[in-house]
PyMOL Python script that loads the backbone (N, CA, C, O; Angstrom):
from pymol import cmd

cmd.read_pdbstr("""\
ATOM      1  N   UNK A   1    -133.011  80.771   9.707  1.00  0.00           N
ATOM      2  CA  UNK A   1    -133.621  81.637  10.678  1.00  0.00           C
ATOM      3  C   UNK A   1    -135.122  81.376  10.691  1.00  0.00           C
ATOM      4  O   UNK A   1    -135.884  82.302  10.412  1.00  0.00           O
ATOM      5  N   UNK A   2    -135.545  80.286  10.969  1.00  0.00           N
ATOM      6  CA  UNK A   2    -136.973  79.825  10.904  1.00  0.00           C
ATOM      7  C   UNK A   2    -137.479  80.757  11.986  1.00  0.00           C
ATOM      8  O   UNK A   2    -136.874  81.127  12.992  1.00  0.00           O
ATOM      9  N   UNK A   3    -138.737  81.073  11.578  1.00  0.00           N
ATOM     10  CA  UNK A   3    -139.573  81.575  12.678  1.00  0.00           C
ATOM     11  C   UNK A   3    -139.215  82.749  12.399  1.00  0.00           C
ATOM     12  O   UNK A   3    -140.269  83.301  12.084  1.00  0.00           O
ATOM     13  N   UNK A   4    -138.209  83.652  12.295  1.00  0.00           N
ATOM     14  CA  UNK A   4    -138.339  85.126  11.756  1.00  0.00           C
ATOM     15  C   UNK A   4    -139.422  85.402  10.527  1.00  0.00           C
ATOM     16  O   UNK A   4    -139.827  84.756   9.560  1.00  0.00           O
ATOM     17  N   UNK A   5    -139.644  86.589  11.040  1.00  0.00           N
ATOM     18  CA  UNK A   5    -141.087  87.006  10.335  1.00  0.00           C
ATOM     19  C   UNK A   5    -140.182  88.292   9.496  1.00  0.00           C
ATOM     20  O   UNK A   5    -139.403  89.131   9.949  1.00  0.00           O
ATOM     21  N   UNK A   6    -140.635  88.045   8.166  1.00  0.00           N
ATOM     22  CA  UNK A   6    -140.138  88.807   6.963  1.00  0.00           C
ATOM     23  C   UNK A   6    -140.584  90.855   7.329  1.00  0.00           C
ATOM     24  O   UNK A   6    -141.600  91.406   7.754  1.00  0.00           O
ATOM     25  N   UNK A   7    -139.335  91.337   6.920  1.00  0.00           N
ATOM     26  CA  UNK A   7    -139.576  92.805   7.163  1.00  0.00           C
ATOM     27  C   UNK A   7    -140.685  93.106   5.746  1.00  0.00           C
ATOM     28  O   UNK A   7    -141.025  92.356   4.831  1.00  0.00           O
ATOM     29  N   UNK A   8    -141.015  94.444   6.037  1.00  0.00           N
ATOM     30  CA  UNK A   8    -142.000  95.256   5.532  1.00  0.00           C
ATOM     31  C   UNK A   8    -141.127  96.052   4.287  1.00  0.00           C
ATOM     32  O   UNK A   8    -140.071  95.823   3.699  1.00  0.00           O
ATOM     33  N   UNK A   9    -142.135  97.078   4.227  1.00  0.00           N
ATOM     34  CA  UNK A   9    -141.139  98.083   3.343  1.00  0.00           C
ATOM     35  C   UNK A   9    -140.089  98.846   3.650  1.00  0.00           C
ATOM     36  O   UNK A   9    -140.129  99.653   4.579  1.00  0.00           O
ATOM     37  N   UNK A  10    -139.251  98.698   3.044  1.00  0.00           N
ATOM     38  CA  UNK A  10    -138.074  99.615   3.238  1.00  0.00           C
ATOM     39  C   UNK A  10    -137.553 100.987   2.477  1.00  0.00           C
ATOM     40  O   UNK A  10    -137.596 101.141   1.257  1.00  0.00           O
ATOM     41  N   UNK A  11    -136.918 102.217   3.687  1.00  0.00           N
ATOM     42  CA  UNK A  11    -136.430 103.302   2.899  1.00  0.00           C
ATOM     43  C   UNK A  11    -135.067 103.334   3.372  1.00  0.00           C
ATOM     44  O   UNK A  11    -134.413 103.321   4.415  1.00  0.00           O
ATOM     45  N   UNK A  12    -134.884 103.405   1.485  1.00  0.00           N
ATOM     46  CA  UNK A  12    -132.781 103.746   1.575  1.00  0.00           C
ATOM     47  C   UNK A  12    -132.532 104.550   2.595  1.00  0.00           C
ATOM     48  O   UNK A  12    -133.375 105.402   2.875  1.00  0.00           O
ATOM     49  N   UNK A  13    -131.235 104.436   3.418  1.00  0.00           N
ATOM     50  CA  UNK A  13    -131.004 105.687   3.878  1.00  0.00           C
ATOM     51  C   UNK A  13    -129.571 105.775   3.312  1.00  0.00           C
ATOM     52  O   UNK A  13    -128.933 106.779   3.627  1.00  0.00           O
ATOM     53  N   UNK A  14    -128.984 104.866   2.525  1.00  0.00           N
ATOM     54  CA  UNK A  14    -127.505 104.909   1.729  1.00  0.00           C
ATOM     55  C   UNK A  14    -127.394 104.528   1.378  1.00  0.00           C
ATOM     56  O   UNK A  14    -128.111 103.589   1.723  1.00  0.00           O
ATOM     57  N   UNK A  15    -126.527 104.074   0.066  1.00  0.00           N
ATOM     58  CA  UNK A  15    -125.980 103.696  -0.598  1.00  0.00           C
ATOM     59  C   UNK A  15    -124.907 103.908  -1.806  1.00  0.00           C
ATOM     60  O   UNK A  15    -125.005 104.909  -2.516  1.00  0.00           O
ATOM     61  N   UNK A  16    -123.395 102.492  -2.128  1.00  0.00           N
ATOM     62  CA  UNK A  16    -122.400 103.216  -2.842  1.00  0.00           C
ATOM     63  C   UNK A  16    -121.982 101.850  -3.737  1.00  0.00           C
ATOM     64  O   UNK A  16    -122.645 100.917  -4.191  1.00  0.00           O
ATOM     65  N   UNK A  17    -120.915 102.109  -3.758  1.00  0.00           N
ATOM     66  CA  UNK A  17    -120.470 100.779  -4.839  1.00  0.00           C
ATOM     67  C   UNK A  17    -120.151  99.489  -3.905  1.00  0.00           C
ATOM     68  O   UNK A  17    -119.849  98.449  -4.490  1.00  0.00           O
ATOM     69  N   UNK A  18    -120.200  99.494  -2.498  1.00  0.00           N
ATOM     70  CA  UNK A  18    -119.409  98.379  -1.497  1.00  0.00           C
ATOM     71  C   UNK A  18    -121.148  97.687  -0.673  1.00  0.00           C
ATOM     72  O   UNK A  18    -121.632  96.568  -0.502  1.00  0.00           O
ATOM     73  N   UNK A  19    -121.584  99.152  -0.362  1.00  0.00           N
ATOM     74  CA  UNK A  19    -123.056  98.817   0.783  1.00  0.00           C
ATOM     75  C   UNK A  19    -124.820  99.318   0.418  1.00  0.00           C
ATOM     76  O   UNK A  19    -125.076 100.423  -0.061  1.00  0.00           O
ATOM     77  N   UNK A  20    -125.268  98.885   0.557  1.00  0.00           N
ATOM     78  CA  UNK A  20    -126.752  99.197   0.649  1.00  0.00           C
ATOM     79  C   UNK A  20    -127.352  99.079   2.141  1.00  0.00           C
ATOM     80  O   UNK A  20    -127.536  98.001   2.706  1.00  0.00           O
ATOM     81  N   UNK A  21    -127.675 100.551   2.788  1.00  0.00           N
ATOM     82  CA  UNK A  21    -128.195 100.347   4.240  1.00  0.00           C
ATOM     83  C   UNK A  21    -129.953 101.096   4.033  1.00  0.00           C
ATOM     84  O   UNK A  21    -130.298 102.242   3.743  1.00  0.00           O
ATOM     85  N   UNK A  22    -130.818  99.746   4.360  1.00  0.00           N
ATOM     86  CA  UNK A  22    -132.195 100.573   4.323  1.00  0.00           C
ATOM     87  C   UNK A  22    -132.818 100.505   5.885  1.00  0.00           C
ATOM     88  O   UNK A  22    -132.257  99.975   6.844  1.00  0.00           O
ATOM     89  N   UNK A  23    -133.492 100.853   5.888  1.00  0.00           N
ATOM     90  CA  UNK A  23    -134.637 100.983   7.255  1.00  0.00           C
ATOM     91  C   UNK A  23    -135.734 100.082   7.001  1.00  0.00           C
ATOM     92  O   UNK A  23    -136.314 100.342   5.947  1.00  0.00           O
ATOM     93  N   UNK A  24    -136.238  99.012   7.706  1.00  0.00           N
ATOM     94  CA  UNK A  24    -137.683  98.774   7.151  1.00  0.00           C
ATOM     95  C   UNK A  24    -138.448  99.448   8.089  1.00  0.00           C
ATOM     96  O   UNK A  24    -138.001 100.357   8.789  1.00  0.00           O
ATOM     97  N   UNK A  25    -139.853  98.938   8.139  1.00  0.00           N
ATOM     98  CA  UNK A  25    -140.835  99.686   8.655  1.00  0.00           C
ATOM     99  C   UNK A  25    -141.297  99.552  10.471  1.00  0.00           C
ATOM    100  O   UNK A  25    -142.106 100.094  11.224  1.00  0.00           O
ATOM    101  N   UNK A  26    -140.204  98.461  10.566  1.00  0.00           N
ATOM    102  CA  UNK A  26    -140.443  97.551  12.121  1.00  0.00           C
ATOM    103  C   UNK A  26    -139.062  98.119  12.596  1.00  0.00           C
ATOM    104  O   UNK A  26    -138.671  97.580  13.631  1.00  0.00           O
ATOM    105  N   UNK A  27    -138.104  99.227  12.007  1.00  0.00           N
ATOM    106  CA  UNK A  27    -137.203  99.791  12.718  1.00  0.00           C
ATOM    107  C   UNK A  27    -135.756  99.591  12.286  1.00  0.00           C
ATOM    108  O   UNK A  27    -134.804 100.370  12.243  1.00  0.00           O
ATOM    109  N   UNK A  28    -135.900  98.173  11.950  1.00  0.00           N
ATOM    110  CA  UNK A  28    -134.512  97.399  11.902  1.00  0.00           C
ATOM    111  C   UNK A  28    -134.049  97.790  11.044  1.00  0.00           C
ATOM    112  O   UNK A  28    -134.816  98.242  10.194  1.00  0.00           O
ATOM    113  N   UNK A  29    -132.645  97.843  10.779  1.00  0.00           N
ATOM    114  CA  UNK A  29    -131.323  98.346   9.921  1.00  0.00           C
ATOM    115  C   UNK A  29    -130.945  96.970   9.118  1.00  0.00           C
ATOM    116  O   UNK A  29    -130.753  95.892   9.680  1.00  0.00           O
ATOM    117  N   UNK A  30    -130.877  97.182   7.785  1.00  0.00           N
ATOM    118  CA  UNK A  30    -130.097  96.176   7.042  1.00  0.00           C
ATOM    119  C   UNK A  30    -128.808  96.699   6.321  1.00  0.00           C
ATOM    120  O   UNK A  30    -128.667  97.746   5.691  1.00  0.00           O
ATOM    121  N   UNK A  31    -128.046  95.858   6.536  1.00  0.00           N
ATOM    122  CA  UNK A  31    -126.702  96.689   5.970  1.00  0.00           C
ATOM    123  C   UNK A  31    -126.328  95.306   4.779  1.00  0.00           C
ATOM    124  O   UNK A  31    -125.636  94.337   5.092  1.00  0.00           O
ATOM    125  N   UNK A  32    -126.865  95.476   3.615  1.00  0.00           N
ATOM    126  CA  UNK A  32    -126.446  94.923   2.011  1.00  0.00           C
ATOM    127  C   UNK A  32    -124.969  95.285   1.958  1.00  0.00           C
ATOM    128  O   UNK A  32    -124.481  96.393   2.179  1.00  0.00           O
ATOM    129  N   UNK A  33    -124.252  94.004   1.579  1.00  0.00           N
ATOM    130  CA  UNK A  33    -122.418  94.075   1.546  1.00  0.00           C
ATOM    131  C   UNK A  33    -123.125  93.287  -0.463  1.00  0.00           C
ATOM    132  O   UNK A  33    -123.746  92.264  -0.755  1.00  0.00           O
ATOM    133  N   UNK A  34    -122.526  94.539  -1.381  1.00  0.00           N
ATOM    134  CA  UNK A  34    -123.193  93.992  -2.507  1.00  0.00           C
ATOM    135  C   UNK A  34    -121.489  92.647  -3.136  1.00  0.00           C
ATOM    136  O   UNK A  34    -121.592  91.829  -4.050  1.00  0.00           O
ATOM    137  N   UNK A  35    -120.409  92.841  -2.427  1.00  0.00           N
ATOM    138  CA  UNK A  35    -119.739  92.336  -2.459  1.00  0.00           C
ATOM    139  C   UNK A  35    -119.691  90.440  -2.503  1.00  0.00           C
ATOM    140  O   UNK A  35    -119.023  89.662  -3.185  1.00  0.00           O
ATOM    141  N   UNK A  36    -120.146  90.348  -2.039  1.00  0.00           N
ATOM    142  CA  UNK A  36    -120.473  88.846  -1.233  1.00  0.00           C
ATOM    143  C   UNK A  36    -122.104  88.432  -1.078  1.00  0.00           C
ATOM    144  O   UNK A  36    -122.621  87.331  -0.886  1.00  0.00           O
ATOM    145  N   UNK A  37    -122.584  89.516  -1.210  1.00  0.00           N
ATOM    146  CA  UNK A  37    -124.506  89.349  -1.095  1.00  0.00           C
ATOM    147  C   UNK A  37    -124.621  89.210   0.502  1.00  0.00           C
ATOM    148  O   UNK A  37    -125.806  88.915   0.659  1.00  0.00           O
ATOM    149  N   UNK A  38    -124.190  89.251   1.408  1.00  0.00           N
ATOM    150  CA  UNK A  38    -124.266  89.172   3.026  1.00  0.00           C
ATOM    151  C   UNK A  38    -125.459  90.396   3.113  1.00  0.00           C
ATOM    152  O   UNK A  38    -125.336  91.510   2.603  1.00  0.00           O
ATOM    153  N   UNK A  39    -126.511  89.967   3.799  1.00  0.00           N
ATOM    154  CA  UNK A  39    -127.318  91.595   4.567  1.00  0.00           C
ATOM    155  C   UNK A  39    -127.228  90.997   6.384  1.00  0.00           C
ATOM    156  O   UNK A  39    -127.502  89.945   6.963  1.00  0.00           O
ATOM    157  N   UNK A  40    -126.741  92.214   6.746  1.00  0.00           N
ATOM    158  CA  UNK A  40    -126.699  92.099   8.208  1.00  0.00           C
ATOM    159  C   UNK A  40    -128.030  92.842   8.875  1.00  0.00           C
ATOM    160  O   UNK A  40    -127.975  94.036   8.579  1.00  0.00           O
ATOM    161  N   UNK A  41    -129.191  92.547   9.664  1.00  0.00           N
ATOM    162  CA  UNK A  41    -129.760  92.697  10.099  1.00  0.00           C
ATOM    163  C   UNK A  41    -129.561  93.511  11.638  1.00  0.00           C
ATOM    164  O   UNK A  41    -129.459  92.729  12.584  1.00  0.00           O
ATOM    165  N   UNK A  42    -129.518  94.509  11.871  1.00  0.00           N
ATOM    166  CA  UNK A  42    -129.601  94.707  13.288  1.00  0.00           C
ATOM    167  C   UNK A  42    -130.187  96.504  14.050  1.00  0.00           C
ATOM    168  O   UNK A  42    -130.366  97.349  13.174  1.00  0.00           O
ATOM    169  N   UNK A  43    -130.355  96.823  15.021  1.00  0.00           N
ATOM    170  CA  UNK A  43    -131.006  97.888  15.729  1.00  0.00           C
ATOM    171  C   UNK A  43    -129.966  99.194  15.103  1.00  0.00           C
ATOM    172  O   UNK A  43    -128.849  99.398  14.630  1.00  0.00           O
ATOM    173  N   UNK A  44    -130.808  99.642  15.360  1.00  0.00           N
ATOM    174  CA  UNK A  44    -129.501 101.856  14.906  1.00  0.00           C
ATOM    175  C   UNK A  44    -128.555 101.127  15.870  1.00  0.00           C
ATOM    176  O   UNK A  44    -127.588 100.531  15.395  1.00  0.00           O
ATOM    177  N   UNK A  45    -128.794 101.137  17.327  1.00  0.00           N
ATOM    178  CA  UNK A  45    -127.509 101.055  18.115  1.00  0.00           C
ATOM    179  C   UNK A  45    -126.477 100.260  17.570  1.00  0.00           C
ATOM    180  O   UNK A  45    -125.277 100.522  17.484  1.00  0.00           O
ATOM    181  N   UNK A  46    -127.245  99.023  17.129  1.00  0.00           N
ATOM    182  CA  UNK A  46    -126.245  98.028  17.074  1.00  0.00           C
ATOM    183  C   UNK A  46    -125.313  98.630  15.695  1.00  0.00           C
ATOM    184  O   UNK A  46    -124.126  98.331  15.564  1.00  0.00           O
ATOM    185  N   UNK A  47    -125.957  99.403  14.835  1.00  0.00           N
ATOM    186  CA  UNK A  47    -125.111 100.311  13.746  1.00  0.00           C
ATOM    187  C   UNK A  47    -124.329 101.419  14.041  1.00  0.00           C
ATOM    188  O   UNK A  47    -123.483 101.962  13.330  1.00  0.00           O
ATOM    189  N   UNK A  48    -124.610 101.633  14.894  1.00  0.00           N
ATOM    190  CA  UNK A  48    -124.011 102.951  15.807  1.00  0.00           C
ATOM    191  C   UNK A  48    -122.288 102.005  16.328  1.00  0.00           C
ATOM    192  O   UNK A  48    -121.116 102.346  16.171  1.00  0.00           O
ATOM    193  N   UNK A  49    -123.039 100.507  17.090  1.00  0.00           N
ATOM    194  CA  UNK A  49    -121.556 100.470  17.806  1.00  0.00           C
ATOM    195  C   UNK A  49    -120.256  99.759  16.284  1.00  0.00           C
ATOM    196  O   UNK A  49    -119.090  99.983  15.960  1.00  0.00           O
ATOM    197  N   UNK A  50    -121.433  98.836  15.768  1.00  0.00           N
ATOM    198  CA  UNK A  50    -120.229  98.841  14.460  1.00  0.00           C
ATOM    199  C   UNK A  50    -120.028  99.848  13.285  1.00  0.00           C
ATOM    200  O   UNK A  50    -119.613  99.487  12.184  1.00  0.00           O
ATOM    201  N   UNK A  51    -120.206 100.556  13.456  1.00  0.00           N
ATOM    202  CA  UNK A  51    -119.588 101.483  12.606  1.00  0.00           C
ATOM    203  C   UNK A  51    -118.009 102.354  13.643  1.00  0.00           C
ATOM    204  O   UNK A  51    -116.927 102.663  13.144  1.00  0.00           O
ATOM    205  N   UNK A  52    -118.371 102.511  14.903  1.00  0.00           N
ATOM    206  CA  UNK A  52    -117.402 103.133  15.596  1.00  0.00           C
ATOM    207  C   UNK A  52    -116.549 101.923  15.897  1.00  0.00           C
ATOM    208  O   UNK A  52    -115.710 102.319  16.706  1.00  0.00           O
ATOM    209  N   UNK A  53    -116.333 100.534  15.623  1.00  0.00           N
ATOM    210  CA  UNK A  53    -115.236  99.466  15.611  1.00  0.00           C
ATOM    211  C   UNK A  53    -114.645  99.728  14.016  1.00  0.00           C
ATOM    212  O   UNK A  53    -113.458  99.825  13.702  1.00  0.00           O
ATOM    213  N   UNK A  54    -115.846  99.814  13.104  1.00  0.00           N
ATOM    214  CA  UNK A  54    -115.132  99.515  12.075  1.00  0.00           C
ATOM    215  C   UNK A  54    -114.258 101.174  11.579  1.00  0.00           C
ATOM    216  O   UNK A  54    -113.359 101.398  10.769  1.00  0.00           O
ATOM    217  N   UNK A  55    -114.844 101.848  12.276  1.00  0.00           N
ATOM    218  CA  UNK A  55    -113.915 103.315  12.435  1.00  0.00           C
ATOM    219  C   UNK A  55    -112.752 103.161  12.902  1.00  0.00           C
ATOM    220  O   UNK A  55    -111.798 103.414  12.166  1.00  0.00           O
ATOM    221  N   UNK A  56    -112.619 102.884  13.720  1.00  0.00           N
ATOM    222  CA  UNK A  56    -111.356 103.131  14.605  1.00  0.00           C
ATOM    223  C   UNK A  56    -110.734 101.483  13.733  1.00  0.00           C
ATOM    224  O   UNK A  56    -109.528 101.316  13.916  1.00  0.00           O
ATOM    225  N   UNK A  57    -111.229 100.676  13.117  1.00  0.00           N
ATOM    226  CA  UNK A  57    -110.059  99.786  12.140  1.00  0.00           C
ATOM    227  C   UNK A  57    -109.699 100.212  11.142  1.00  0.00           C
ATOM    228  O   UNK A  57    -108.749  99.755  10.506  1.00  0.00           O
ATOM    229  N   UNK A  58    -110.570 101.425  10.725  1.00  0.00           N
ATOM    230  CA  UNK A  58    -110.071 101.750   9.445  1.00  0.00           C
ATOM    231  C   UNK A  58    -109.081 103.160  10.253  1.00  0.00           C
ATOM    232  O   UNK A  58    -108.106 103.635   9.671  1.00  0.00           O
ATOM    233  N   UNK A  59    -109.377 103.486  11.136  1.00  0.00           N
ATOM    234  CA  UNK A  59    -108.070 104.418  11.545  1.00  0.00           C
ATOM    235  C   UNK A  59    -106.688 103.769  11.799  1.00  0.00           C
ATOM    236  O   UNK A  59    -105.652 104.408  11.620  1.00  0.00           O
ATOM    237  N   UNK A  60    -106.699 102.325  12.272  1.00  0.00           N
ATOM    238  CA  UNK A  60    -105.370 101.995  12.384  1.00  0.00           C
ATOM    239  C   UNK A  60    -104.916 101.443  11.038  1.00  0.00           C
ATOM    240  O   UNK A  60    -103.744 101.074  10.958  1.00  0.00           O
ATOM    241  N   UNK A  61    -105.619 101.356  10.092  1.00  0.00           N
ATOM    242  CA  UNK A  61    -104.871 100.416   9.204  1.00  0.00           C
ATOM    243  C   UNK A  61    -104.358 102.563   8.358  1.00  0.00           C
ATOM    244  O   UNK A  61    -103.155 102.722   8.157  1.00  0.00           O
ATOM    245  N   UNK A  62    -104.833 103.192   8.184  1.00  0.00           N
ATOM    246  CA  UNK A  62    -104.805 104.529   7.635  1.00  0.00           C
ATOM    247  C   UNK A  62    -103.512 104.817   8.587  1.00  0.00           C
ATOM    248  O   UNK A  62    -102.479 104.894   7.921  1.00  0.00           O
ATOM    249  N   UNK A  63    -103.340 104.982   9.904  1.00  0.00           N
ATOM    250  CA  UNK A  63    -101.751 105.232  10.575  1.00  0.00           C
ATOM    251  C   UNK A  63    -100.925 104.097  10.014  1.00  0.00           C
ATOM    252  O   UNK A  63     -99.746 104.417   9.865  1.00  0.00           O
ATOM    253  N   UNK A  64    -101.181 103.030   9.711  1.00  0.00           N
ATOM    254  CA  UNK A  64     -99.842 101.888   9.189  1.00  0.00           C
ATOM    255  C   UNK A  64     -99.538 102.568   8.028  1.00  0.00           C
ATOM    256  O   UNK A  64     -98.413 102.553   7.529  1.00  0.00           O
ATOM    257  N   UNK A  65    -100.385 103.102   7.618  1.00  0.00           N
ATOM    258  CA  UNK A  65    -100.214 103.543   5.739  1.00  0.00           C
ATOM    259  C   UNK A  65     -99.160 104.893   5.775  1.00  0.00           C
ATOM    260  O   UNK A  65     -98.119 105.120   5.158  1.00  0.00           O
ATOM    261  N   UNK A  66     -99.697 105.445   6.489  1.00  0.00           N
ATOM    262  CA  UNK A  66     -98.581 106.684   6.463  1.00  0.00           C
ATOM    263  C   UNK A  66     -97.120 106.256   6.992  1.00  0.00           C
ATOM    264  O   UNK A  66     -96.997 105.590   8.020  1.00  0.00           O
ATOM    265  N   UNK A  67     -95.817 106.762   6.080  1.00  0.00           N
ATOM    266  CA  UNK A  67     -94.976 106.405   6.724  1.00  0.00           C
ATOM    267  C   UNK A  67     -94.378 107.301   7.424  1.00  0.00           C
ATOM    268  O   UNK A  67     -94.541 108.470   7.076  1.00  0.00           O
ATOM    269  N   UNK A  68     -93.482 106.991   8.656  1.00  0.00           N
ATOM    270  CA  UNK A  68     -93.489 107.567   9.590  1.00  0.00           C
ATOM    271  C   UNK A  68     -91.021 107.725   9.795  1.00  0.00           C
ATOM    272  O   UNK A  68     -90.219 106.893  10.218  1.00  0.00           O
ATOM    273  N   UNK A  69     -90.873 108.706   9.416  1.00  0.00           N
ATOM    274  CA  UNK A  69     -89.384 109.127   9.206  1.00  0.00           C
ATOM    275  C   UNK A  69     -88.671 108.878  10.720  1.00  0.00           C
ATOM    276  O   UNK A  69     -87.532 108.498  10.992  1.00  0.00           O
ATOM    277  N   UNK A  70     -89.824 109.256  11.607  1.00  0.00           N
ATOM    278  CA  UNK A  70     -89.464 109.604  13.044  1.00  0.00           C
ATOM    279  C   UNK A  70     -88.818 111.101  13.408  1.00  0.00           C
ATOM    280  O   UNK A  70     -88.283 111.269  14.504  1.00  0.00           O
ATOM    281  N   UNK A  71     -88.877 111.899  12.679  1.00  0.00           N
ATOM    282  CA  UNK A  71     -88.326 113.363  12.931  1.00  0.00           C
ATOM    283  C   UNK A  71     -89.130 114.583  13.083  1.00  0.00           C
ATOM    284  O   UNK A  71     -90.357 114.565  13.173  1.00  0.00           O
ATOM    285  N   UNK A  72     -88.555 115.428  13.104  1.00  0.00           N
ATOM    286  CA  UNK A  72     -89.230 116.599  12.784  1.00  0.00           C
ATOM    287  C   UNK A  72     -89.172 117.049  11.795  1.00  0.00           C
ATOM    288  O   UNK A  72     -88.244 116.758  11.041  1.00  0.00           O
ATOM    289  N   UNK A  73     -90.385 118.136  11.357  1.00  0.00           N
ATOM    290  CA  UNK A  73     -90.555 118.685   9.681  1.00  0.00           C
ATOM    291  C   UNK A  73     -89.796 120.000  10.160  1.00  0.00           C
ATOM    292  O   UNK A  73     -89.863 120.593  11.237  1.00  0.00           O
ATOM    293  N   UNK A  74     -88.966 120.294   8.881  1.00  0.00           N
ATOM    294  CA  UNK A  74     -88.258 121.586   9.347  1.00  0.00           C
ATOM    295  C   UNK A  74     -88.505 122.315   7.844  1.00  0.00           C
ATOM    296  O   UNK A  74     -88.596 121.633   6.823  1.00  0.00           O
ATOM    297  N   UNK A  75     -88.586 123.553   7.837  1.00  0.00           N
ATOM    298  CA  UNK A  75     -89.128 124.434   6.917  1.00  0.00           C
ATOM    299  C   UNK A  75     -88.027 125.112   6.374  1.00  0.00           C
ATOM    300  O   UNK A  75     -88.197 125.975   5.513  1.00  0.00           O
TER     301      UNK A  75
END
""", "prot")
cmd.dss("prot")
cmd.show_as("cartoon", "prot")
cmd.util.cbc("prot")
cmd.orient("prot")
C-alpha cells in the first residue's frame, strides 16, 4: 500500500479474545483479527455495513444449529 500515509493515535473502542477495533485520529476504523494478525482498515459505515452481513451469517449458520422436529410444542 505505498503511498498510504501511516494513522495517528488510536482509541480502543473494543476488544476480546478473536478482535481488536480502535479509532485513529483521521477517523478510520481498524478492525485487528488477533487470529491470523489481518487489520482491516475502513470508514464507521463501512463497519456498520459489515457487521450487518456478518450478522445476518452468523444468524443463518445459528438457524442450521437448531434442530428443527417440524411440529408443534404441546404442553
Amino acid at each position: 500500500m505505498a503511498g498510504n500515509k501511516p494513522c495517528g493515535q488510536h482509541i480502543e473502542l473494543t476488544s476480546n479474545s478473536a478482535v481488536r477495533i480502535t479509532q485513529c485520529n483521521c477517523g478510520m476504523i481498524h478492525v485487528s483479527m488477533h487470529q491470523n494478525g489481518v487489520t482491516v482498515r475502513m470508514t464507521p459505515d463501512a463497519l456498520r455495513n459489515t457487521w450487518a452481513g456478518l450478522k445476518a451469517a452468523i444468524d443463518r449458520i445459528d438457524e442450521e444449529a437448531v434442530p428443527s422436529f417440524g411440529g408443534s410444542i404441546i404442553n
